[in-house]
N, C-alpha and C positions, 0 to 999 in steps of 0.2 A: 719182061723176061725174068727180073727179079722177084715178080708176085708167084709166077709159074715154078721158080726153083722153092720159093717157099714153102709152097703148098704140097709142093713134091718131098721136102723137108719133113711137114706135118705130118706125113701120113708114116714115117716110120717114129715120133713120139709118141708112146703109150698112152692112151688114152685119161688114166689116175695122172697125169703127172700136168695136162693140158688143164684136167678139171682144180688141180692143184694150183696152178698158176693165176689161173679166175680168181679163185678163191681169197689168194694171198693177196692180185689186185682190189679187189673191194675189200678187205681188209683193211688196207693203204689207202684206199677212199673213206673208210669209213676216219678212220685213225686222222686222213689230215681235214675233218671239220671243225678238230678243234685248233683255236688260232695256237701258232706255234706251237703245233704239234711235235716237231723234229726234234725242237728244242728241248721241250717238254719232257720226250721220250728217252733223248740221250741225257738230263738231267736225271732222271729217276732208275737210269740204269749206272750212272757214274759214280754219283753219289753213293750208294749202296757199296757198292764194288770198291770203293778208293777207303770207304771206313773202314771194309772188311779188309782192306789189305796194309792200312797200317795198320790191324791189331800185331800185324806179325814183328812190330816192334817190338811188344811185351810179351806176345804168344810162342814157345819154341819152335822154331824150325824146320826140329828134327821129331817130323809129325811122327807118332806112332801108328803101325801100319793099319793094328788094329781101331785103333780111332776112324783109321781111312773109309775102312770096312763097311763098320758102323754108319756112315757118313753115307757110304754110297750107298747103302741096303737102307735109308731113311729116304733118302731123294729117290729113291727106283720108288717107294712107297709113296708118297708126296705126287711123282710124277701120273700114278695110277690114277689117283684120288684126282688130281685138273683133269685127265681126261675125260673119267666118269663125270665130272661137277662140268665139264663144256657140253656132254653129249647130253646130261638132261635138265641141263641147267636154262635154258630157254620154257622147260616145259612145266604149267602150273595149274593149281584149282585155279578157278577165277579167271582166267582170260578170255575163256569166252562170253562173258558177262561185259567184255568192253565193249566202251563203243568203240568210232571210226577213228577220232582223236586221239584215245585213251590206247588203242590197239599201236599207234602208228608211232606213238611216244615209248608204248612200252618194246616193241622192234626196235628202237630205236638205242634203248637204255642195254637189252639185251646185247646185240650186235656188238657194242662198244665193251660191253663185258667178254664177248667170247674175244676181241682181238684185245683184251688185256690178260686174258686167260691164255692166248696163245703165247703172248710173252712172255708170262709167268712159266709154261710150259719151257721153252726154248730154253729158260735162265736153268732150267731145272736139268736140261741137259746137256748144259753147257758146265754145269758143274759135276756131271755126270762123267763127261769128257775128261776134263785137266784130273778128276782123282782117278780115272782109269790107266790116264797118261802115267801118274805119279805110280802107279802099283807096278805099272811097265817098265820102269823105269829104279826099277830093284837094284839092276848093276851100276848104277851112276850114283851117290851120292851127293854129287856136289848140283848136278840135275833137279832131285828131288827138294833141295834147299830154296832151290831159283824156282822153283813149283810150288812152295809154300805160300808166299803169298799170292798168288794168282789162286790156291783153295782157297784161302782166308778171303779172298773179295769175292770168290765165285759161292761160299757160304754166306757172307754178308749179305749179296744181292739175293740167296733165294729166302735168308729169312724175312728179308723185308717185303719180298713177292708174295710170300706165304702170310705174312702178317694180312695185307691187305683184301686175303682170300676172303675171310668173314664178312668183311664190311661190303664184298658185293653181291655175296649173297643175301646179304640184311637190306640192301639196297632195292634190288628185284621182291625183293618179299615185302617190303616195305612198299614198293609200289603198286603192288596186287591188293595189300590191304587198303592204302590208303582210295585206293577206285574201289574196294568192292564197300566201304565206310561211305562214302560220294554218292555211291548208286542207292544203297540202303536210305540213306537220306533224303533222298529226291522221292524213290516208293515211298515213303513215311509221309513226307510231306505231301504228295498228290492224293494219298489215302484221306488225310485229314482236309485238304480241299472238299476231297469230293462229299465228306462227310459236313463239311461245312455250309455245302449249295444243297445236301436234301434235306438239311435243319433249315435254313433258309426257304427253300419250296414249301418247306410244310406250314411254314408261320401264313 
C-alpha cells in the first residue's frame, strides 16, 4: 500500500529535481570511498570557517557595506568560473588515447573532482547567503555585528576552496600527461623492438 502511495507521490515530483537526487546520491557514494570521508569533510569545512571567524577578533565588525559588495560581486564571479570549470572540467585531449585501466582510474579521479567542486560550489553560496542576509539586514545593527563573523568564516572557507581549485586542475592534467608520456614510451619502445628483430632477420 505504502509502495502504491509512493509512486503515486513520484509522479507529481518534477522530473530535474528526481534526476537531482540520483545525482547528489552517487555523489555520496562516490565521496564515502574514501575511508573517513564524514570526518574528512567536516574537518576541512570547520577548519576554514573557525579561522575565518576568529579573524573577527582583530578584523572590525562594523563591515563596511561597500567591502560587502565587493565580496559578493567576487564570489557571484568565483561561483561562475566552478560552474564552467565542472561542466568542462571532465573533458580533455588525450583521453581517448586510454586504455581500459588508464580510462577507469582517470573517471574515477574526475568524479571525485566534480563532488569537491560541488562543495566548493555550495561554500561559495553559502557565503553568498549570510552577506546577502547582512545587506538585508540594513535596519538592525547589532544584527549585522552578530553577522560578521559568520562572513569572516564563510570568506575564510571559500579562500581556502578556491585555493585548492588549481591544484585540481593540475591534478587531471597531470594525469592526462602523465598516460599520454606511458603511451608514447611503449610506441617508442615497440618501434625499436621491431627494428631490433629485422637487424636481427637480416644478419
Amino acid at each position: 500500500m505504502w509502495r502504491r502511495k509512493l509512486r503515486i507521490l513520484s509522479l507529481a515530483i518534477p522530473d530535474e529535481w528526481m534526476s537531482a537526487y540520483r545525482a547528489f546520491c552517487h555523489m555520496r557514494d562516490i565521496a564515502k570511498q574514501t575511508p573517513f570521508a564524514v570526518v574528512k569533510l567536516l574537518t576541512s569545512l570547520a577548519v576554514p570557517f573557525f579561522v575565518g571567524a576568529m579573524c573577527s577578533l582583530i578584523l572590525p565588525l562594523n563591515i563596511p557595506e561597500g567591502f560587502v559588495n565587493a565580496y559578493l560581486a567576487s564570489v557571484g564571479v568565483l561561483s561562475g568560473f566552478v560552474v564552467t570549470l565542472m561542466l568542462f572540467g571532465g573533458v580533455g585531449d588525450g583521453t581517448e588515447d586510454l586504455r581500459v585501466d588508464q580510462a577507469e582510474r582517470y573517471g574515477n579521479i574526475v568524479l571525485y573532482l566534480l563532488v569537491s567542486q560541488t562543495i566548493t560550489l555550495a561554500c561559495f553560496v553559502a557565503s553568498l547567503a549570510v552577506g546577502t542576509v547582512w545587506l538585508l539586514a540594513e535596519a538592525s545593527p547589532v544584527l549585522r555585528v552578530w553577522l560578521a563573523p559568520v562572513i569572516y568564516g564563510t570568506a575564510g572557507l571559500s579562500v581556502v576552496r578556491l585555493l585548492l581549485l588549481p591544484a585540481q586542475i593540475y591534478d587531471r592534467h597531470l594525469f592526462i600527461i602523465e598516460s599520454m608520456k606511458e603511451q608514447k614510451r611503449k610506441a617508442r619502445n615497440a618501434e625499436l623492438d621491431q627494428q631490433s628483430d629485422r637487424l636481427a632477420a637480416m644478419r
